[in-house]
N, C-alpha and C positions, 0 to 999 in steps of 0.2 A: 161344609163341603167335605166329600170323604177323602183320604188319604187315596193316592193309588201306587200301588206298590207292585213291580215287576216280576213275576221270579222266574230265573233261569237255571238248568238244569236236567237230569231226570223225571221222567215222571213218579217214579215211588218218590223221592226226596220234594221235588217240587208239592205234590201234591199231600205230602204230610205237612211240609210250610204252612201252605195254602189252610187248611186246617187249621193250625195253630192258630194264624194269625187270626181267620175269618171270628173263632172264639174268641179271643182276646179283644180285639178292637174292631172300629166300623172302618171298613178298608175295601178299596175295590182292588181284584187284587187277579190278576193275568198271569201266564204262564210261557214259555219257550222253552222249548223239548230239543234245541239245538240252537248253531251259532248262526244261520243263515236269518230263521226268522226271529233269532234277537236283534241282530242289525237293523232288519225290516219295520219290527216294532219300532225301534227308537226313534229312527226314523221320521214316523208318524205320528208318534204320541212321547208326551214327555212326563215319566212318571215322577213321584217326589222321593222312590229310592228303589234302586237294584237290589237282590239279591242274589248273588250267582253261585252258583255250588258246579264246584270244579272236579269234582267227584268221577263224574260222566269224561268218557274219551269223547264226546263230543265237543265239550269246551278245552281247548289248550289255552291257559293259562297265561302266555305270550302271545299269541294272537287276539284272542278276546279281550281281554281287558285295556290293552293300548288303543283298539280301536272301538271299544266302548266308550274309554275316557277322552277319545278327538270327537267320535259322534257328538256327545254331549259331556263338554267340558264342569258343570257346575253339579251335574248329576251324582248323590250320593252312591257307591258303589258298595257293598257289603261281601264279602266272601267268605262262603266255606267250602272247605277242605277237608277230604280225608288224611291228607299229606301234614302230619307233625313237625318237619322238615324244617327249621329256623329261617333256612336261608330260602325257601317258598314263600313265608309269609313275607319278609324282608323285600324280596322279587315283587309280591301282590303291590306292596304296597308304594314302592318305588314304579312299578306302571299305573297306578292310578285309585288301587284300593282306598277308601274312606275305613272300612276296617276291615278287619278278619278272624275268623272262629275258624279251630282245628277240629274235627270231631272225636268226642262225641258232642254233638247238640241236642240239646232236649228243649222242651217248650220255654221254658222258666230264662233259662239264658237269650235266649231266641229272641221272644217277647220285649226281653231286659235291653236287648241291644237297640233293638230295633227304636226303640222308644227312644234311648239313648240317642243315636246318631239323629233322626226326627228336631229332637228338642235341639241339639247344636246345631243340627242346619237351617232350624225355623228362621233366625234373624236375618242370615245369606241372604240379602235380597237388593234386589238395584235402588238404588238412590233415588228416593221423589215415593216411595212405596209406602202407603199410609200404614201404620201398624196397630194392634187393637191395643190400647191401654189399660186392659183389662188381662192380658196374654199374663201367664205366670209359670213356674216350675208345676203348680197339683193342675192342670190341664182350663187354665182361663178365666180359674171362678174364684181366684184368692183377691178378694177386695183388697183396697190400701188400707180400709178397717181393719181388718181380720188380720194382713199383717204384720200389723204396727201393734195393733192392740189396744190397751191401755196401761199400759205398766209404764213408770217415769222411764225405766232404761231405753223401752222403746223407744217414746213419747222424744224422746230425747236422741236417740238414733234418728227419729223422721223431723225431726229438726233441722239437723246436721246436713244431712241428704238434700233437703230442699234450699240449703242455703248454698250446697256447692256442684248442684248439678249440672249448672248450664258454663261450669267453670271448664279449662282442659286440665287442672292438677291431676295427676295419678293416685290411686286412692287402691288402699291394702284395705281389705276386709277380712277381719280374724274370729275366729268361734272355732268352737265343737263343731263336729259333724253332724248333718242332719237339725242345724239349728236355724237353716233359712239363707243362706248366705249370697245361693246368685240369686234369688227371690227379690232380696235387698238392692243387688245390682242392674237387674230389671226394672223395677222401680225406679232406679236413677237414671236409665235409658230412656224408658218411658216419659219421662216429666224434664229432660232434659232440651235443646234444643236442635240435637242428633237424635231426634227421638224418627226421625222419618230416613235417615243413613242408617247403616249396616250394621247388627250386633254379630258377632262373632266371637261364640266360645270355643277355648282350647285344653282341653284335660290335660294336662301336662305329664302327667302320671299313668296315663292313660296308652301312651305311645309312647314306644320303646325309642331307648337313648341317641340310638345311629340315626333314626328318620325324623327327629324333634325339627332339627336344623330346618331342612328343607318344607316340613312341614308349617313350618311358621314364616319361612324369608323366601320359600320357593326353590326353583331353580330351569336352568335354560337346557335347552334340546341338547344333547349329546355330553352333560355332567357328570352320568353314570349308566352305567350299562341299565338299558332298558328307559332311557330318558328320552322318547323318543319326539318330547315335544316340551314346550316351555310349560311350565305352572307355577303360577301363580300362588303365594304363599298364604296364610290364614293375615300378615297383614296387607297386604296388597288387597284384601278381599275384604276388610276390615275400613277402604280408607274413605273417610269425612265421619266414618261413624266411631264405636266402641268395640275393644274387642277386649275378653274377660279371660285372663291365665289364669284359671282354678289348679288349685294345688301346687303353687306356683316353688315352693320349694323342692319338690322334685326337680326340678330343669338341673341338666349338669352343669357343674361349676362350666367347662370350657367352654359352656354354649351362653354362661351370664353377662360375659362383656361385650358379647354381641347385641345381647337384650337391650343394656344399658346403651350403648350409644342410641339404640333407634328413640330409648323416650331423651336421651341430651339432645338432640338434634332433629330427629324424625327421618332419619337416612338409614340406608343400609344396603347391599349385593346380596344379589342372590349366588348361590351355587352354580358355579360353572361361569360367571361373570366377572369382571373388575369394577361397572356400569354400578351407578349409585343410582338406586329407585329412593323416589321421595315420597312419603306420606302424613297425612294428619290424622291422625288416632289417638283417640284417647285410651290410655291404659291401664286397666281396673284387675286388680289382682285378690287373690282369697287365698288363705290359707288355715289350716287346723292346727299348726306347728308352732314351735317358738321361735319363731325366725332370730329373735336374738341371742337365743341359746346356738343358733346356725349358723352363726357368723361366728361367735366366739370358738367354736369349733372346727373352722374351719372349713361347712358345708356349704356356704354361702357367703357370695360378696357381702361385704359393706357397704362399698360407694352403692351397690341394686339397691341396696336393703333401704339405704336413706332415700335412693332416690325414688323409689315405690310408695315407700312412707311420707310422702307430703300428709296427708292426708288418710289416718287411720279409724275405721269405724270397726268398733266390737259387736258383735251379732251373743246377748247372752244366749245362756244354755235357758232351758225351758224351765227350768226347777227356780232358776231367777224371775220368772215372770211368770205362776203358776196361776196368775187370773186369768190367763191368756187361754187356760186348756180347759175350761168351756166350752167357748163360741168354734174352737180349734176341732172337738168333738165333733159338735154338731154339724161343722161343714163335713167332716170325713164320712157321718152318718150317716147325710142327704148325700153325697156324692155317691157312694158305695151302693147304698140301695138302691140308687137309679140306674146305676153302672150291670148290676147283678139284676135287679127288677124283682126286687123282695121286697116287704113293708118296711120301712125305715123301725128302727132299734128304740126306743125310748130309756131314755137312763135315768134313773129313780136320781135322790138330791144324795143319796149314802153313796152312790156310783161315783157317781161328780165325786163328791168329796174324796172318793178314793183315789181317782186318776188327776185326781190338785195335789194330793199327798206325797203320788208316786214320786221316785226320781229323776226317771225319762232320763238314763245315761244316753241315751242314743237320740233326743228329745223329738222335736216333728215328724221324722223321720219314723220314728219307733210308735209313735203314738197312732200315727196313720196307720202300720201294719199290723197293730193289733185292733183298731176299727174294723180295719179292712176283713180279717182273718174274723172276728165277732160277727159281722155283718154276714159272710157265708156259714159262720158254724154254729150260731145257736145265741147269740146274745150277752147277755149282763153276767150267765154264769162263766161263759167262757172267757170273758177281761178277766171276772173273779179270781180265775183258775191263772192268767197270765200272768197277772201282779203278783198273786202270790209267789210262783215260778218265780218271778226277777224281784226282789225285797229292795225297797231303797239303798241304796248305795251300790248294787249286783251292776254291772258294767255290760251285761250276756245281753244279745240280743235274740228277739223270739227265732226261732228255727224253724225251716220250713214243716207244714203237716209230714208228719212221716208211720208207715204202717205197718205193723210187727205180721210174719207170715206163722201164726202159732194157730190149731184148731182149739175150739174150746171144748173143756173139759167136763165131764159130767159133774150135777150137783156134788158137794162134800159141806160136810156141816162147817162152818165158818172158824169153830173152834178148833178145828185139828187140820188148819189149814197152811202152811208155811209165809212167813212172809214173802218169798216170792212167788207164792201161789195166789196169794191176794194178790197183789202188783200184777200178774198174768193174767186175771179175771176182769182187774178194775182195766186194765190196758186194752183190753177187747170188747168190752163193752162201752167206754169212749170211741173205738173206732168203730161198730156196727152205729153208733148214734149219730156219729158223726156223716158215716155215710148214707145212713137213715134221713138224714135232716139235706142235704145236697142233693137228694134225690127227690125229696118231696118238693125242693123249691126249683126243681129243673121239671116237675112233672115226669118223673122218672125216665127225663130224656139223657143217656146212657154216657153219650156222646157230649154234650155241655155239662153236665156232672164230671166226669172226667179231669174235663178241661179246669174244672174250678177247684178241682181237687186236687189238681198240678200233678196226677198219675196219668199213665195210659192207657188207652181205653180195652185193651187187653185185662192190663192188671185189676182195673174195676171190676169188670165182668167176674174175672176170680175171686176179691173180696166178695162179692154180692152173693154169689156160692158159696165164700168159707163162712159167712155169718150168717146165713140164711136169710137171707134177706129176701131172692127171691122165692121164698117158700111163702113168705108172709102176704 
């Protein structure tokens, strides 16, 4: 079933969205060129997320978005803004914002968020709601094979999980970054017996310090300026089911004894209240940090810290369980080239052995976007060229494609060549190949090349010129 996504706004802004998005993902995706028939729309149909670009004197920022958020109370709301203003975005999101971007925006962030809020509000859902058990962070198709593996540390993590899923213990999950970790807490939703109740994820790091509060415990109509109605907080929205504090050492110290009482008890007020809301939630935490180096410092409770800690599963880094990146390939492979509609990639046994070797500082995570980036750019030589780039133990993560504005030079014999004249030659001839090779698997359509090139479709058209490409 395809996404449908709203967007309100200008037409220039609206319909460079609309673009983005339509390349990026399968979305059915609608338009309001003012405030009267966004009301209208809403109205009538209920999409799975707004985007509103407040940009236009057609949307006031104070009237729009309060009564966007009473139209449809659970509806994700997104904003951008030309306005850099602090206390704008603070405002968005105190009437009803799910998030907010200041411009500039470009596709890359756009795409990123959009995804982002998508994947947190997927669980939102009312109670009795069957959910797929197949659902995961790489878009539904990570078996509990693939993620578990075969390596004892997993084998031994999916142990652990199935003996305490249908438990209410609170449970810290720690790892590196990009090592699987709400992956891990999906799985224990899934196979738990909340598995048809409410998951509810919270970036903790993700949303600034003054609106955490209200964000997580809610708050009542007239709390703060622009509080024009009650809301409901991520746990009230969270309650018979799980709801998952990623990054969970971010939360400020003054806002952690508030945390703590709701897992002693299950109580807590919202903002603007005295009235104790009661819920049943189980509370599942991640973090990349050394929470106990946090506490001894001073950045974090103790009494949270133990009491989070019933229940600790470590997520290793990938370089610990290097049988795993395989089968981990092979799905990014098949995924990509169906995603992109290229022939899938074949990786000789010297490849493999070389991405088992690697040391994936950044590990799943890092592994996939250099699939991904192989899969649009040319194959086995271009991982070649990655790994080398980042040598075992290098921490750098790959950077997005990016392309030097130099003409090239006429021939000169190689020997009386400067080293940065080599560097300048070999750097333009990687980019003519590269957008050589996007072009032939877009059938030199200008427009979805672009898009995969994460450039503009202005700036292609001028590469395509500075390299002669369209001469050829």
């Amino acid at each position: 079933m395809e996404i449908k996504i709203l967007l309100g706004g200008s037409r220039d802004i609206t319909s460079q969205y609309e673009e983005w998005i339509t390349e990026a993902m399968t979305a059915e995706v609608s338009c309001c060129h003012d405030q009267t028939h966004l009301m209208a729309t809403l109205k009538l149909n209920a999409p799975d997320l707004l985007i509103l670009d407040l940009t236009d004197a057609g949307f006031i920022q104070d009237r729009v978005l309060p009564r966007t958020r009473q139209a449809r109370p659970e509806l994700p709301i997104f904003v951008t803004s030309s306005s850099k203003a602090v206390e704008d975005a603070v405002n968005a999101f105190h009437q009803g914002a799910t998030d907010y971007m200041s411009f500039p925006v470009d596709r890359t962030n756009l795409i990123g968020k959009i995804r982002q809020i998508l994947d947190e509000n997927e669980g939102i859902q009312n109670p009795g709601t069957k959910t797929n058990p197949e659902r995961s962070n790489y878009d539904g198709n990570l078996s509990e094979d693939l993620l578990f593996g075969t390596s004892d540390n997993m084998q031994k993590l999916r142990e652990i999980t199935l003996k305490i899923k249908d438990t209410d213990l609170p449970i810290l999950i720690t790892g590196e970054s990009g090592t699987g970790k709400e992956m891990v807490v999906k799985f224990i939703w899934h196979n738990s017996s909340r598995r048809d109740m409410p998951f509810v994820k919270v970036n903790c790091a993700a949303i600034p310090a003054e609106l955490l509060e209200s964000e997580l415990f809610g708050y009542e109509k007239g709390a703060f300026t622009g509080a024009y109605r009650r809301n409901p907080g991520k746990f009230e929205a969270a309650n018979g089911g799980i709801i998952f504090l990623d990054e969970i050492s971010e939360i400020p110290y003054s806002l952690q004894s508030k945390l703590l009482h709701v897992l002693q008890d299950g109580k807590f007020s919202t903002l603007g209240s005295n009235q104790r809301v009661d819920v049943d939630v189980r509370v599942i935490a991640a973090t990349n940090r050394d929470l106990e180096a946090a506490v001894a410092e001073k950045e974090f409770r103790g009494d949270l810290y133990f009491r989070l800690n019933v229940v600790n599963l470590h997520v290793p880094p990938l370089r610990e369980r290097s049988g795993h990146i395989p089968a981990l390939a092979a799905y990014f492979l098949k995924k990509y080239s169906e995603l992109y509609r290229v022939p899938i990639l074949n990786l000789d046994e010297e490849m493999l052995a070389r991405l088992t070797a690697h040391s994936w500082p950044g590990n799943i995570r890092e592994l996939e976007n250099i699939i991904r980036r192989a899969t649009v750019l040319g194959g086995e030589r271009f991982i070649d060229e990655e790994l080398a780039s980042h040598p075992p133990g290098d921490a750098a993560r790959p950077e997005p494609l990016t392309f030097v504005n130099s003409a090239e030079e006429s021939p000169q014999p190689e020997a009386v060549l400067s080293l940065r004249e080599i560097a300048k030659r070999a750097s333009l001839k990687a980019e003519r190949d590269a957008i050589e090779k996007v072009l032939e698997i877009t059938r030199w359509n200008r427009k979805r090349a672009a898009g995969m090139l994460n450039i503009s479709y202005k700036t292609l058209l001028s590469k395509i010129k500075e390299t002669g490409l369209g001469n050829a």
